[in-house]
C-alpha positions, -999 to 999 in steps of 0.1 A, spaced: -461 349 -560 -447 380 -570 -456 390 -611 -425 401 -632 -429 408 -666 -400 409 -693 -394 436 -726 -369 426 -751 -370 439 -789 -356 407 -800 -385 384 -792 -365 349 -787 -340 368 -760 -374 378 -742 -394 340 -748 -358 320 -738 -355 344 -705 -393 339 -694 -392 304 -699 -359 285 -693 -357 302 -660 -375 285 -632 -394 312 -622 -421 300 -602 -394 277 -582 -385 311 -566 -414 325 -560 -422 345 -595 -452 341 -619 -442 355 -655 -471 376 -661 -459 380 -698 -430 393 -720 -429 416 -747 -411 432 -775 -412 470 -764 -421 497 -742 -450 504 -749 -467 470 -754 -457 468 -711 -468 500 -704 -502 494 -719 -501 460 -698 -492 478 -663 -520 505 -663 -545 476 -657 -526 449 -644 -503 447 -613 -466 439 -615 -436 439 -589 -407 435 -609 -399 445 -647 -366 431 -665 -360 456 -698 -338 459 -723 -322 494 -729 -318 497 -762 -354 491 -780 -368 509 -811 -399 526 -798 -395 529 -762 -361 523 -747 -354 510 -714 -343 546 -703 -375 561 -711 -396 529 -701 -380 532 -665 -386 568 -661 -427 567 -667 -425 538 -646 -415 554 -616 -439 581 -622 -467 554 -623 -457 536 -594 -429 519 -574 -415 493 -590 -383 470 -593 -367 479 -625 -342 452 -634 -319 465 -666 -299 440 -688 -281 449 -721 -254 442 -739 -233 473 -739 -212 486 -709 -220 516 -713 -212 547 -686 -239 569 -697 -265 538 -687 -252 528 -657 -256 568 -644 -290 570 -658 -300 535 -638 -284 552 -608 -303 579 -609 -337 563 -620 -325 541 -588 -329 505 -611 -327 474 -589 -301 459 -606 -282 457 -644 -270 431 -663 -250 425 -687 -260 397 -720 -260 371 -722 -272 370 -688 -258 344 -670 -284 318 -648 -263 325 -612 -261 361 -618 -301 361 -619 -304 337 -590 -285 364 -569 -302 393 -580 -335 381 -582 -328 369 -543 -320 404 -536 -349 416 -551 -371 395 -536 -358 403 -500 -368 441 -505 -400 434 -513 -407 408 -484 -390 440 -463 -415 462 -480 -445 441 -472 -438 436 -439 -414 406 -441 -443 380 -459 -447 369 -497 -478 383 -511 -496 350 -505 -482 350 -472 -455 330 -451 -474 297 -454 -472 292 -489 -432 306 -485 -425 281 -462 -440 255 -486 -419 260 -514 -389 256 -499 -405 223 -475 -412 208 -515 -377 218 -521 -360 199 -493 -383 168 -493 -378 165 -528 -342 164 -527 -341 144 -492 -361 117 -512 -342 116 -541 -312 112 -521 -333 87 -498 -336 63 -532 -303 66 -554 -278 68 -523 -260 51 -542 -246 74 -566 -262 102 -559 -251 136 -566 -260 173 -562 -260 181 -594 -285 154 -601 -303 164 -574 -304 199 -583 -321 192 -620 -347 175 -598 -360 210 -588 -350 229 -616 -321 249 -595 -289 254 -602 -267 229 -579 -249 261 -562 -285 275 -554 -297 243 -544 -266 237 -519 -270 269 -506 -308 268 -494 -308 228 -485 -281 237 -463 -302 269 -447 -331 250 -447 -325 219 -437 -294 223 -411 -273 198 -428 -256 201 -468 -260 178 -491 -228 160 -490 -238 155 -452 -270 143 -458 -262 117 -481 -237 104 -461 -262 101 -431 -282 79 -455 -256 57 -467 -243 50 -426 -276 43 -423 -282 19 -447 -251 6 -442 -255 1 -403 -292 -21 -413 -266 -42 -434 -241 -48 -411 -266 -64 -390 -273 -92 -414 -243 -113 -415 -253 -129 -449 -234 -93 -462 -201 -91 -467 -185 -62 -456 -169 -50 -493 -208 -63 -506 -217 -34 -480 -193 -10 -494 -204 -13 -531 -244 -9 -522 -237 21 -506 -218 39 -532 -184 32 -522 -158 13 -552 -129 7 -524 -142 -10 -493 -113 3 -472 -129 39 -482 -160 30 -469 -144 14 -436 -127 49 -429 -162 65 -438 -179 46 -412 -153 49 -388 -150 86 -391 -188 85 -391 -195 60 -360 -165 62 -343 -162 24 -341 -150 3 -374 -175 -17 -397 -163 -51 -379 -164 -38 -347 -199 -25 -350 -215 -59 -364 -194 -77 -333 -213 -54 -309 -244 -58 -326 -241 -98 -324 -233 -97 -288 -266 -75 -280 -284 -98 -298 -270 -130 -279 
């Protein structure tokens, strides 16, 4: 995992970001948060760290002067947030060439995206791997999509992404997005391929009524879920249990 450490004056703003963030389900380890400049700086010169997130304004060591003995200590990703829009910052991140500022309070899909971007430099950087390596990459997102392809697997139902989503901590925009990448289907397609397919096992047993059918598998109207598994199967519900009794005969 890649080690990111946060610096915030106002120690609660540091604690809440560290720790309501899903960190590690993105590949970060919080290697610790603090409440100024110097406290990280002391921190860096014996530990490593990829990515720092800083205030600007702090009472010792600002963020402007934090990021500028930074770079002359090392390459690293320098991630600004405050909560001023102010011109004079945004020239000096320029020119200190800071990863990425945002604004307060910082809002959980404008972290998802930069902390994506950030993480695909330093995979460029490194040679394309994590700093464990592709293995344990391709892991965390395998967890991801199994966890969500068995949730889905047991609450067909009435299952939903947002649902699914707290399962993994992610937000259900993040989640969509990378179940979709990784998997080759979204999630809407997914648990539809579930419910068909519970639904065919159903329609085999003639004890089931079709609208019996319909409720199980998450749909109120059963004339819904007869255009669902039309649209789906390309024959009606009827139709399919009349070919499936003739097979069987």
């Amino acid at each position: 995992m890649y080690k990111l450490v946060i610096v915030d004056d106002e120690e609660k703003i540091a604690e809440g970001i560290a720790t309501l963030f899903p960190w590690e389900q993105i590949g970060y380890e919080v290697a610790g948060w603090f409440n100024s400049g110097a406290q990280v700086l002391e921190y860096i010169r014996n530990k490593p760290v990829d990515v720092i997130l800083s205030d600007i304004q702090m009472p010792d060591i600002d963020g402007i002067e934090l990021c500028r003995r930074l770079k002359e200590m090392g390459d690293y990703k320098v991630i600004f947030f405050s909560s001023h829009q102010n011109y004079e910052y945004f020239r000096t991140a320029i020119r200190y060439q800071v990863s990425d500022y945002l604004l307060k309070p910082v809002r959980y899909n404008e972290l998802f995206a930069c902390m994506e971007k950030i993480t695909a430099q330093l995979r460029k950087e490194s040679g394309g791997s994590s700093p464990e390596g592709k293995t344990e990459e391709l892991s965390y997102y395998d967890t991801i999509i199994t966890t969500v392809q068995d949730f889905i697997e047991m609450h067909f139902k009435d299952a939903t992404l947002e649902a699914a989503a707290e399962q993994v901590n992610l937000s259900a925009s993040y989640l969509s997005k990378i179940f979709k990448e990784k998997s080759g289907n979204g999630f809407s397609e997914y648990l539809l391929m579930v419910r068909m397919k519970k639904a065919k096992e159903m329609l085999r047993d003639i004890r089931y009524k079709s609208y019996d059918i319909a409720y199980f598998v998450g749909y109120d109207n059963p004339k819904n879920f007869s255009r669902a598994f039309k649209a789906y199967c390309q024959i009606s519900p009827n139709d399919y249990r009349k070919q499936i009794g003739k097979k069987e005969d």
